[in-house]
N, C-alpha and C positions, 0 to 999 in steps of 0.2 A: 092403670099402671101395670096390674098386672097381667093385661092382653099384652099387653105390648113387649113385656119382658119373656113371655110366652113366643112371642113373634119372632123375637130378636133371637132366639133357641132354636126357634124352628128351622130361619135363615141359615145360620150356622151350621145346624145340621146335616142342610143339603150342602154346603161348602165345603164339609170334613169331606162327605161322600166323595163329591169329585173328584178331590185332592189327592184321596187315596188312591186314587184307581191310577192305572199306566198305559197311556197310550200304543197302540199295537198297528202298523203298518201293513195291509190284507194283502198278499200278492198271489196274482191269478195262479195258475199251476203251469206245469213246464207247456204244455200245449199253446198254451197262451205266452210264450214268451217270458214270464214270472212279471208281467208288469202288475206294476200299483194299482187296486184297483177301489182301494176306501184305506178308513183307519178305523177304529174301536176301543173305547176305553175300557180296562178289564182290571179288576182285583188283583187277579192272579192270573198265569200263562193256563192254569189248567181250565181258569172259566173262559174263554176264549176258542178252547176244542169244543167243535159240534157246532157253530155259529158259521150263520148263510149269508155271505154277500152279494150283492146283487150289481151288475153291472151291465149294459149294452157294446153289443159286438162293437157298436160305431166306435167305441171310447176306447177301446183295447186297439179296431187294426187301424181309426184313423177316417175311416171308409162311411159318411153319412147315410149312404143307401143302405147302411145295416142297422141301423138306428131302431129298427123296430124289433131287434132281435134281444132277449134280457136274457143274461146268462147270470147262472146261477153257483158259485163255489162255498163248499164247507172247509171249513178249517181244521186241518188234520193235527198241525204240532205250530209248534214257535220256539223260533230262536231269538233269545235278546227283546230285543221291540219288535221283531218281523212274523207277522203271522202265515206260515205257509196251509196252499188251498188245495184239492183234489175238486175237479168240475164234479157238479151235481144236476145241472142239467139245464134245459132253455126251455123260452115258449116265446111264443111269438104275439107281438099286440095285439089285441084281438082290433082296431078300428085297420088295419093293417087287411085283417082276415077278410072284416066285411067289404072292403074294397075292393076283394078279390070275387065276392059273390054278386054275381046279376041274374037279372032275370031268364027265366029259361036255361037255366044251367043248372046241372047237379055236381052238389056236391057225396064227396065219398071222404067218409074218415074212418079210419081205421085202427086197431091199437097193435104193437107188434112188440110181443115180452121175447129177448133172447139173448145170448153170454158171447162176451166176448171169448179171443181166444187168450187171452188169460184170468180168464172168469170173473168177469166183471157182469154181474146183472145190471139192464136198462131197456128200459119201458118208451118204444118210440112211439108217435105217434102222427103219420101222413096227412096228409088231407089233397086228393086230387080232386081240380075243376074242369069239368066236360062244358064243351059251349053246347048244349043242347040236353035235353030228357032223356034216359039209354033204359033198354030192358033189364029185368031182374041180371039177367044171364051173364048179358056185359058186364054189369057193374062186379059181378060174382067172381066175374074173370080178374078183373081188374086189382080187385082185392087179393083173390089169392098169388099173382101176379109181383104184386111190390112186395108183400108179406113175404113169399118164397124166395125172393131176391133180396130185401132188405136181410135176412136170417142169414142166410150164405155171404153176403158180404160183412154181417158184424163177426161170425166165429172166425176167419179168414184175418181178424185184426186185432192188435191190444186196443183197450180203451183209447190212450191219447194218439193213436191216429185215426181211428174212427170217430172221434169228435170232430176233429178238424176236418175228414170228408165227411162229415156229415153236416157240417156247415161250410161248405162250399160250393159254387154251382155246379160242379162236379154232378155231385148226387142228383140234383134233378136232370140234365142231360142225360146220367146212366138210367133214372125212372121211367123220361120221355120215352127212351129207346127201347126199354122195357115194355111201356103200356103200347104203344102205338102198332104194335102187331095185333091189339083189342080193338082198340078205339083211343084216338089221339089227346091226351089232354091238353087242355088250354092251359091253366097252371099249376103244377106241384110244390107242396113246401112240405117240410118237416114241422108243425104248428108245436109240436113240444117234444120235450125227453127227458128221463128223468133217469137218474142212476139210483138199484133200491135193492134191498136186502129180503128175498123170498118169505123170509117170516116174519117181516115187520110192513103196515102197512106204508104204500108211498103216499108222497104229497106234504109229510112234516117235516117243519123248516123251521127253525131258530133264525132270528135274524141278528144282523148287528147292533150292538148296544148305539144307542147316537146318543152324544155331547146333550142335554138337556139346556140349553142357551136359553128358552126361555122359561124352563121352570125357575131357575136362578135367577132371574130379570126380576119375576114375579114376586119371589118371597123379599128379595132384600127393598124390592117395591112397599111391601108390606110393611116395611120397619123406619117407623116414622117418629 
């Protein structure tokens, strides 16, 4: 009798929990259009600042050939139930990547730390595919090549337009034309990016709280 009165407490208690909490509507950042891109339940508006939502390019423009791209937004403030986002950055699937590697082909990755022109720090990172083996020399070329270019075209721009040419095919046409005075690549992508603060390290990410559906299924399962 008294497991079960125990149970019946326990249920309850993850039901208070929910109940309190306030649903919050994620929307992308102006770059994006401000579309919807999740929801979040949260206590309060202030535990919701610093929280990562995670969405694919294809769901924002619509466009299934982008479907391998996941874009990443933090949540800067809210107003009311709407949680507004500043982008934090993409990467790309990795079964996507290895599609892109065959045999006898080098790859070259690269990392390229640099500020926009309204000082925005963000950490890109290239990845070109050669259809064939190349010497140290080339590859050396190559590298400093998109580095020297990628640099001059991010200080040259605010963040929210250099997202958006940087997720467009845009940028790799400007990279082709780039490399191909080296040696021609077969294909370029931007495989990640990340938006990060010089004295903190990158790569942590809060993510969004989710609905627990079935932890609630479970306990009031429990209460028999």
């Amino acid at each position: 009798m008294a497991k079960e009165k125990t149970s019946r407490v326990a249920a309850k208690k993850v039901k208070d929990k929910w109940k309190a909490k306030s649903w919050y509507t994620i929307l992308a950042n102006e770059s994006f259009g401000k579309k919807e891109i999740g929801s979040s339940p949260a206590s309060s508006p202030e535990e919701m600042i610093g929280r990562v939502s995670e969405a694919s390019l294809s769901d924002i423009t619509g466009d299934f050939k982008q479907s391998h791209i996941k874009l990443f937004f933090r949540v800067t403030k809210t107003e009311g139930d709407r949680a507004f986002t500043e982008f934090e950055g993409h990467e790309i699937n990795q079964d996507y990547i290895r599609r892109m590697i065959r045999r006898r082909k080098t790859r070259i990755d690269l990392v390229v730390d640099t500020v926009t022109s309204d000082n925005v720090n963000i950490r890109i990172k290239p990845l070109i595919v050669v259809d064939r083996k190349i010497i140290n020399n080339v590859e050396t070329g190559i590298r400093n090549k998109v580095a020297e270019f990628l640099k001059a075209k991010v200080r040259e721009q605010p963040i929210s337009q250099f997202v958006v040419y940087m997720l467009s095919p845009q940028i790799y046409n400007d990279l082709y034309d780039q490399i191909k005075v080296i040696y021609p690549a077969k294909k370029i992508e931007i495989r990640s990016s990340e938006i990060f603060e010089p004295t903190k390290e990158v790569g942590e990410r809060k993510k969004v709280e989710e609905e627990p559906v079935e932890e609630e299924e479970e306990s009031e399962a429990g209460v028999a």
